[in-house]
DRENRO-234273 format. One record per residue (C-alpha): x negated, y, z negated; residue in one letter; residue number from 1. Coordinates in steps of 0.2 Angstrom, whole numbers. Example, Ala and Ser with C-alpha at 12.3 -4.5 7.8 and 13.67 -1.06 7.14 Angstrom:
residues 2
<atom <-62 -22 -39> A 1>
<atom <-68 -5 -36> S 2>
This chain:
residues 396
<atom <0 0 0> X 1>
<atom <-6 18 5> X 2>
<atom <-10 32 -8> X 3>
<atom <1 42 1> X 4>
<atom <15 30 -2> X 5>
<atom <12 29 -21> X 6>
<atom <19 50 -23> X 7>
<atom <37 52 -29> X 8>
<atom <44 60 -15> X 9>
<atom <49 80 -14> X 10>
<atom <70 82 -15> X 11>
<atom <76 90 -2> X 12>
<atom <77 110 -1> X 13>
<atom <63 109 -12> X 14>
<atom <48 103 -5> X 15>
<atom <33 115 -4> X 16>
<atom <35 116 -25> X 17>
<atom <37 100 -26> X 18>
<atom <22 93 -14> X 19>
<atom <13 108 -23> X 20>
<atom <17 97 -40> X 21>
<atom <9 81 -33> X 22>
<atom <-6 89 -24> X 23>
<atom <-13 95 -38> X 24>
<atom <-9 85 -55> X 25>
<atom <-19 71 -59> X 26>
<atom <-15 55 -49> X 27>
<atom <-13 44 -62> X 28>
<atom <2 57 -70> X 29>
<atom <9 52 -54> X 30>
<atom <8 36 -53> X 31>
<atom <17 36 -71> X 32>
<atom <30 45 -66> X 33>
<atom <34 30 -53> X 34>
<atom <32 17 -64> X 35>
<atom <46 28 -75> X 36>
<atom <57 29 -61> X 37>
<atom <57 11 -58> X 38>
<atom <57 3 -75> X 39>
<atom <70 15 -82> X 40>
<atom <68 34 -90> X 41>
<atom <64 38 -106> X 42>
<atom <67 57 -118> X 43>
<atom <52 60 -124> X 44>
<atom <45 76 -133> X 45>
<atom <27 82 -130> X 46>
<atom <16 91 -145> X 47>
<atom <2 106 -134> X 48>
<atom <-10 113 -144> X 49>
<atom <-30 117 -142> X 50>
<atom <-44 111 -153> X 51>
<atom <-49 129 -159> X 52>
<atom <-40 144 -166> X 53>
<atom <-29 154 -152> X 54>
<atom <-19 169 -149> X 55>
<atom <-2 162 -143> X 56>
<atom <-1 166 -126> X 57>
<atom <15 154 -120> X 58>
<atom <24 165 -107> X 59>
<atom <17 157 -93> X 60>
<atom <16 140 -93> X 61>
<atom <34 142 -102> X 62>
<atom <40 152 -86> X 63>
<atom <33 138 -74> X 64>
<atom <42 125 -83> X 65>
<atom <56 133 -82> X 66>
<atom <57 136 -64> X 67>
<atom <53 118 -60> X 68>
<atom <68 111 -72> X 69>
<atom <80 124 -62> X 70>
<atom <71 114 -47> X 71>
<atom <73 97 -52> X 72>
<atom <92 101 -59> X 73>
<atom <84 92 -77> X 74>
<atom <83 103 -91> X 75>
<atom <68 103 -103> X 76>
<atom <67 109 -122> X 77>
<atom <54 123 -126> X 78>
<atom <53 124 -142> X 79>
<atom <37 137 -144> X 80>
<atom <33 136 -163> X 81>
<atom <21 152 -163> X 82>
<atom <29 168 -154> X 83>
<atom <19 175 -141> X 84>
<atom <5 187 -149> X 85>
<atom <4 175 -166> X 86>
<atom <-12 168 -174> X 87>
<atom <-13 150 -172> X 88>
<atom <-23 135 -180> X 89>
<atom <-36 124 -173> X 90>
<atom <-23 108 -169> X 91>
<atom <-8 117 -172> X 92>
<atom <5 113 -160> X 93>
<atom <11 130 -149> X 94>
<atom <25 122 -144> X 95>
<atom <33 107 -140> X 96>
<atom <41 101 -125> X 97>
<atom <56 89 -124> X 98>
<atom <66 80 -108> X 99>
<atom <66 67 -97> X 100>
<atom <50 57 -96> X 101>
<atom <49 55 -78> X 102>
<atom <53 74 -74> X 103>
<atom <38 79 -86> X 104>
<atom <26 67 -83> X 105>
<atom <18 74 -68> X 106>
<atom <19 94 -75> X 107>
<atom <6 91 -88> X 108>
<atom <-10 95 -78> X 109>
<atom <-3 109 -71> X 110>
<atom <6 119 -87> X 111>
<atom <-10 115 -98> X 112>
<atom <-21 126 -84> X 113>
<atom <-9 140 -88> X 114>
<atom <-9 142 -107> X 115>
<atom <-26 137 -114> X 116>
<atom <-37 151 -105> X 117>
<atom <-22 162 -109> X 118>
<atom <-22 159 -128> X 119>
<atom <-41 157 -130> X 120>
<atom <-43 175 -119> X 121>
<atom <-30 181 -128> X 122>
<atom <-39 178 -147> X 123>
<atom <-55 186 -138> X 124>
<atom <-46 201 -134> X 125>
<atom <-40 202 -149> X 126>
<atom <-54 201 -160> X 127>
<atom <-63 214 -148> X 128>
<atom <-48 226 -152> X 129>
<atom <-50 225 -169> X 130>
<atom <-68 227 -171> X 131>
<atom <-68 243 -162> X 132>
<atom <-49 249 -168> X 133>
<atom <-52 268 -166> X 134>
<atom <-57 263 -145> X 135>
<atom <-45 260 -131> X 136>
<atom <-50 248 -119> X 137>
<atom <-46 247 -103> X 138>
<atom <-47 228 -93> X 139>
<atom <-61 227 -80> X 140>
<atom <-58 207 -77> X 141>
<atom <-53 205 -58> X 142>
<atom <-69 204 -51> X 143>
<atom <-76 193 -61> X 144>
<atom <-60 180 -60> X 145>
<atom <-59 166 -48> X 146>
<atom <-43 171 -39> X 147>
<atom <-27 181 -42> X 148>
<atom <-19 168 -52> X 149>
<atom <-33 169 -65> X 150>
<atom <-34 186 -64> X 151>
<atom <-15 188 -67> X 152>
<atom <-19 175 -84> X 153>
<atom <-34 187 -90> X 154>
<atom <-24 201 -89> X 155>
<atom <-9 195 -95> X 156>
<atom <-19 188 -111> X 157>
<atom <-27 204 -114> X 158>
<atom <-13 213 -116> X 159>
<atom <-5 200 -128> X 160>
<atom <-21 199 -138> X 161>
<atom <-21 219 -139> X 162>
<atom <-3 218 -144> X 163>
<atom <-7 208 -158> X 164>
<atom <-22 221 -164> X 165>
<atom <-11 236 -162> X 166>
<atom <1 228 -173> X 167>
<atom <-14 230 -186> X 168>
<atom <-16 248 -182> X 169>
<atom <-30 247 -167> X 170>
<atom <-29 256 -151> X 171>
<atom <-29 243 -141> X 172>
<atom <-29 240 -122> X 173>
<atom <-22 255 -113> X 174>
<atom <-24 250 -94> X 175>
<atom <-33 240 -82> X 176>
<atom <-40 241 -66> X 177>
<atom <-29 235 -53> X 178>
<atom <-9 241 -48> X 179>
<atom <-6 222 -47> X 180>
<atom <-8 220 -64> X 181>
<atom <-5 234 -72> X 182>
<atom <12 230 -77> X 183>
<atom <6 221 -92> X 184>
<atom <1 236 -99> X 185>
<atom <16 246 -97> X 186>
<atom <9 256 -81> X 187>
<atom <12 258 -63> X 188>
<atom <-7 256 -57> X 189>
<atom <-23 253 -61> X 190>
<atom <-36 266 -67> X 191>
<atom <-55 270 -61> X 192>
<atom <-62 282 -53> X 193>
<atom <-79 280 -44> X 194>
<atom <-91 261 -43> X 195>
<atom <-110 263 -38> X 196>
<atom <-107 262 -20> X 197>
<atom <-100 280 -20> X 198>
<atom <-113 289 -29> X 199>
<atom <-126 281 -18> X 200>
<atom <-115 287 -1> X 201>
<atom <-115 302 -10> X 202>
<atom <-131 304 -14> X 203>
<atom <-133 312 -30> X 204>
<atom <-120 309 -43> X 205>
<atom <-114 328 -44> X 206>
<atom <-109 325 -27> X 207>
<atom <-98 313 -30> X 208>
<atom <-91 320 -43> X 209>
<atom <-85 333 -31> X 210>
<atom <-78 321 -20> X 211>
<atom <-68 315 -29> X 212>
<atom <-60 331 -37> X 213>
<atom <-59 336 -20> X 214>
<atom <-49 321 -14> X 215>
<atom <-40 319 -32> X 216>
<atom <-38 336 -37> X 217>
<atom <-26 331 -50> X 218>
<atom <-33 317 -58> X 219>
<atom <-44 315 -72> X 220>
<atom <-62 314 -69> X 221>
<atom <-75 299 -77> X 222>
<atom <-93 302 -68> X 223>
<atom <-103 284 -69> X 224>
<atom <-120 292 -73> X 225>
<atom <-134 279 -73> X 226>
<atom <-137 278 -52> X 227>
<atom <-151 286 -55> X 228>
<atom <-158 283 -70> X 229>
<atom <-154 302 -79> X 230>
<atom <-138 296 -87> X 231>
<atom <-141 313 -98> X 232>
<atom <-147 325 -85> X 233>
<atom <-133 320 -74> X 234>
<atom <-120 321 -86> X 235>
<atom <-125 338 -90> X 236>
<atom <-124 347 -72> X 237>
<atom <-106 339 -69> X 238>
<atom <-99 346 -85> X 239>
<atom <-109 364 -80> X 240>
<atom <-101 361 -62> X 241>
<atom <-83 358 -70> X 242>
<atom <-82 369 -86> X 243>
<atom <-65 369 -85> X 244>
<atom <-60 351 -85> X 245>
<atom <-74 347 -98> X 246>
<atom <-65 362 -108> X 247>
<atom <-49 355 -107> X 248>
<atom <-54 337 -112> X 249>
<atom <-50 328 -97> X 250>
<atom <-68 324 -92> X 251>
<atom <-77 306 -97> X 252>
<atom <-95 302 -93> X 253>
<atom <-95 282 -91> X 254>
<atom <-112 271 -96> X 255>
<atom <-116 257 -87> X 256>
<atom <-135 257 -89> X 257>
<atom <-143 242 -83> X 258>
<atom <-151 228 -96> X 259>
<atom <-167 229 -89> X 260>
<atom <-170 247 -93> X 261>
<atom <-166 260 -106> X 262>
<atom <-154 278 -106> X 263>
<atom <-164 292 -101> X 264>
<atom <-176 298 -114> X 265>
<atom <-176 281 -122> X 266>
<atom <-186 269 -128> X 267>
<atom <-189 257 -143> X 268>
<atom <-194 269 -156> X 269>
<atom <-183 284 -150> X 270>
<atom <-168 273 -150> X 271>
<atom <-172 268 -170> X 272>
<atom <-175 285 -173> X 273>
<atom <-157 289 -163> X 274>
<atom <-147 279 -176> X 275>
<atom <-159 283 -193> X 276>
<atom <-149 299 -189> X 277>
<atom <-133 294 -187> X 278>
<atom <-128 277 -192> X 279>
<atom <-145 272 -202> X 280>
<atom <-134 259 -212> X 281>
<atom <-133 248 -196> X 282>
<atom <-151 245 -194> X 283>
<atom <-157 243 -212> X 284>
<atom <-153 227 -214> X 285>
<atom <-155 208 -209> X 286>
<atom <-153 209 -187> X 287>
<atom <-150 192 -177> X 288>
<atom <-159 197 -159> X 289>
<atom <-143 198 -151> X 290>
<atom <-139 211 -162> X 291>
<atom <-152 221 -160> X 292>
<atom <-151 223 -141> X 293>
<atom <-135 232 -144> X 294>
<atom <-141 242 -159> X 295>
<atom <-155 250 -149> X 296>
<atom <-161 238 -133> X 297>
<atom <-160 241 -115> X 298>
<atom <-143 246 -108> X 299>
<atom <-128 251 -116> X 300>
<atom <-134 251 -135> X 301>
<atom <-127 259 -149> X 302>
<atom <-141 273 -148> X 303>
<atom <-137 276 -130> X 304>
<atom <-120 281 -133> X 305>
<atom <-126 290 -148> X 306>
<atom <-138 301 -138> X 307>
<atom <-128 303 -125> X 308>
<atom <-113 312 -138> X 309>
<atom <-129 323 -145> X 310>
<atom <-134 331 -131> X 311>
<atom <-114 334 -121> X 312>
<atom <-111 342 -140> X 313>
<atom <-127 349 -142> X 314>
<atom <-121 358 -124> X 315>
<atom <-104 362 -131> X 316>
<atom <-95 349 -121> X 317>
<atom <-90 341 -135> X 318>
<atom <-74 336 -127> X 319>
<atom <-79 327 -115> X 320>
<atom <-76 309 -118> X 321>
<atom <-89 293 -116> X 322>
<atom <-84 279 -108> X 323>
<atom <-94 263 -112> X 324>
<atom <-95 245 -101> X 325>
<atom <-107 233 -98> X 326>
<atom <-108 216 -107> X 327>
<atom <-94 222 -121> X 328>
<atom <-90 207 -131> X 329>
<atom <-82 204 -147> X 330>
<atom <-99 203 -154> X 331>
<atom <-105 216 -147> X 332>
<atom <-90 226 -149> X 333>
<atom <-93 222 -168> X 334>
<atom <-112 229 -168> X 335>
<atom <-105 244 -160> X 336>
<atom <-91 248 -173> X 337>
<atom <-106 245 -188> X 338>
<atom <-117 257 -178> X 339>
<atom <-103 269 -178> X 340>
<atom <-104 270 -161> X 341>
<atom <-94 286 -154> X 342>
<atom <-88 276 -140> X 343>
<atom <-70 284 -133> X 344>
<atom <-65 271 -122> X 345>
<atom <-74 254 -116> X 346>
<atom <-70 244 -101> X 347>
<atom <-71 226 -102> X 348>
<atom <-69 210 -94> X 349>
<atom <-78 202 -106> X 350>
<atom <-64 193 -114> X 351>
<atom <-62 179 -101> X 352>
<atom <-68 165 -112> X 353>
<atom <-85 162 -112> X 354>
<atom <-87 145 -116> X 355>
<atom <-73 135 -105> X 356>
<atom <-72 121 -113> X 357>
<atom <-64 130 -128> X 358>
<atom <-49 134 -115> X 359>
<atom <-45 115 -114> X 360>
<atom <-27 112 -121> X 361>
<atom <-20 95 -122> X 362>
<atom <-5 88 -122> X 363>
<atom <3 70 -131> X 364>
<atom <20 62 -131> X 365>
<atom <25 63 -149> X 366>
<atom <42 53 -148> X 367>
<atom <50 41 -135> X 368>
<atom <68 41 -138> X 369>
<atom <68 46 -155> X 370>
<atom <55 35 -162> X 371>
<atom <41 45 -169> X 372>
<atom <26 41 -159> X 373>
<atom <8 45 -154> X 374>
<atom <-10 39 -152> X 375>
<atom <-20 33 -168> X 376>
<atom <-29 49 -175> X 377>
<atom <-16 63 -167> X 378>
<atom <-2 61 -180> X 379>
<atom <-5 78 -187> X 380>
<atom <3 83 -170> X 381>
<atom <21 73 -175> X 382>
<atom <35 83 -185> X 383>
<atom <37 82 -202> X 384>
<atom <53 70 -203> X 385>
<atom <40 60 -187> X 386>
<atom <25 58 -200> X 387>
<atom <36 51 -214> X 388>
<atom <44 39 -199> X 389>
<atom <28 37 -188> X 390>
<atom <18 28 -205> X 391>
<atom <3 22 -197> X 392>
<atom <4 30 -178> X 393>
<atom <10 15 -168> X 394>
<atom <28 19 -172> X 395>
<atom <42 12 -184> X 396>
């Protein structure tokens, strides 16, 4: 017998979701749900959950599941035990999922994709937002995702995690950087201003600073300052070229200085002596290599931004607002909030999980027909009732 001939077959009016189904689960989830079909159905209730502390990020898979019931005419029961935005244990099961065995079997693979990078980017952006509560962020994640779809998820986790941080009192996620997302964060479009490319066709970063005030007279302007390696010099003569706008507070300078050097006018000793002035606390004590890169190491340190709000003050363009991105994870986002950092606004895709492994959710049948049952060793996933019914894992 053919492969082919092993895949439950697409009801009519409904093929392309259908063949999408069996295309891309896991064959042997569609070879059980022919066995089902030919040795008779069975209601059964999957327990989800991940292996490490989460953000409950639901909405997705829970959509998806619900258009394919509509599809296959079978309802399912979601029963989602941690709202969307809620902190979640390692193990604990986010929801469980009840209906007809041979209508779920062959969903697992792909509604598992869609909540554990959710929930596990979600926590990340979270965390970030709470380390750094007086900052906005904004969500810089699209070009480093592998296709819309996952794009769609990061974004859509980041503005769950930062939900759940502005419910304890941080600023959280106020945009992103595509239109195509930027519903998640209650706008019509992304935001951004000007990449590298334009300043190098520009030629000098004043330049295109005019350009774009020129062609967007009535936007905000955010110059990206480290083309050229005068993040400070530059910064200056676009605020001297637009008093006005620096004056009024709708000017930002962006950092985005590369790791391999430092902000102008730095170096290892300067940059000590940047934050024994303003955040000496962060410095005098016990620093893991990591950490100290962010303290006062190449790139965007703390004693970058630092230097670059003394010299706009020192200027009187203390308006004008600093922009920070490059490498902003959670613990950098945390060295930065020791350091006191003066850091307005960071832009971020850093909360796409790190380590993918972490993102892996699972999925086990805890009851066939009403009989408490599960694999030896995953009985904390049963119900209550199911534990005292269950006994040893193997059933009644």
């Amino acid at each position: 017998m053919s492969e082919t001939s092993d895949r439950p077959k697409a009801p009519a009016g409904r093929p392309d979701l259908e063949r999408d189904i069996t295309a891309r689960t896991d064959s042997y989830f569609n070879r059980t749900r022919r066995i089902v079909e030919k040795f008779g159905d069975s209601r059964v209730t999957y327990a989800v959950f991940l292996r490490r502390p989460v953000i409950s990020a639901p909405r997705m898979a829970v959509e998806w599941l619900e258009r394919v019931a509509r599809a296959r005419g079978t309802p399912f029961e979601i029963e989602v035990k941690y709202p969307e935005g809620s902190w979640v244990g390692a193990g604990d099961p986010l929801l469980y999922l009840t209906g007809s065995f041979a209508a779920l079997s062959d969903l697992e693979t792909l509604y598992l994709q869609k909540l554990g990078p959710a929930c596990v980017a979600a926590h990340n952006a979270y965390q970030m937002c709470l380390e750094m509560p007086e900052t906005a962020f904004l969500a810089m994640e699209a070009r480093h995702c592998a296709g819309f779809e996952m794009q769609d998820m990061m974004a859509y986790a980041a503005s769950v995690g930062s939900a759940a941080a502005r419910r304890e009192g941080a600023k959280g996620f106020v945009g992103n950087a595509t239109d195509a997302t930027a519903h998640w964060f209650g706008n019509e479009t992304g935001r951004g201003t000007m990449p590298h490319a334009l300043i190098g066709y520009a030629g000098s970063t004043l330049r295109a600073a005019e350009m774009f005030r020129e062609t967007f007279p009535d936007e905000p302007l955010t110059v990206l300052v480290d083309y050229f390696g005068m993040e400070v010099t530059d910064a200056l003569a676009v605020c001297r070229r637009f008093p006005e706008i620096a004056a009024a507070g709708r000017m930002s300078v962006r950092l985005d200085t590369h790791g391999g050097r430092f902000l102008e006018g730095l170096d290892p000793a300067e940059s000590y002596a940047v934050l024994e002035r303003h955040a000496p606390s962060a410095i005098r004590r016990y620093r893991s290599d990591a950490e100290l890169r962010h303290l006062v190491g190449t790139g965007v340190s703390a004693a970058a931004v630092w230097r670059m709000r003394e010299a706009l003050n020192e200027a009187g363009f203390d308006k004008v607002r600093i922009v920070a991105s490059s490498g902003f994870s959670v613990q950098k986002c945390r060295v930065m909030n020791e350091a006191h950092a003066p850091v307005d606004v960071v832009g971020t895709g850093s909360f796409i999980p790190d380590i993918w492994s972490e993102t892996y959710a699972t999925a086990d049948i805890v009851d066939y027909d009403g009989t408490p049952r599960v694999k030896l060793g995953r009985e904390f996933l049963l119900r209550q009732e199911g534990r005292r019914r269950n006994g040893n894992g193997h059933g009644a």
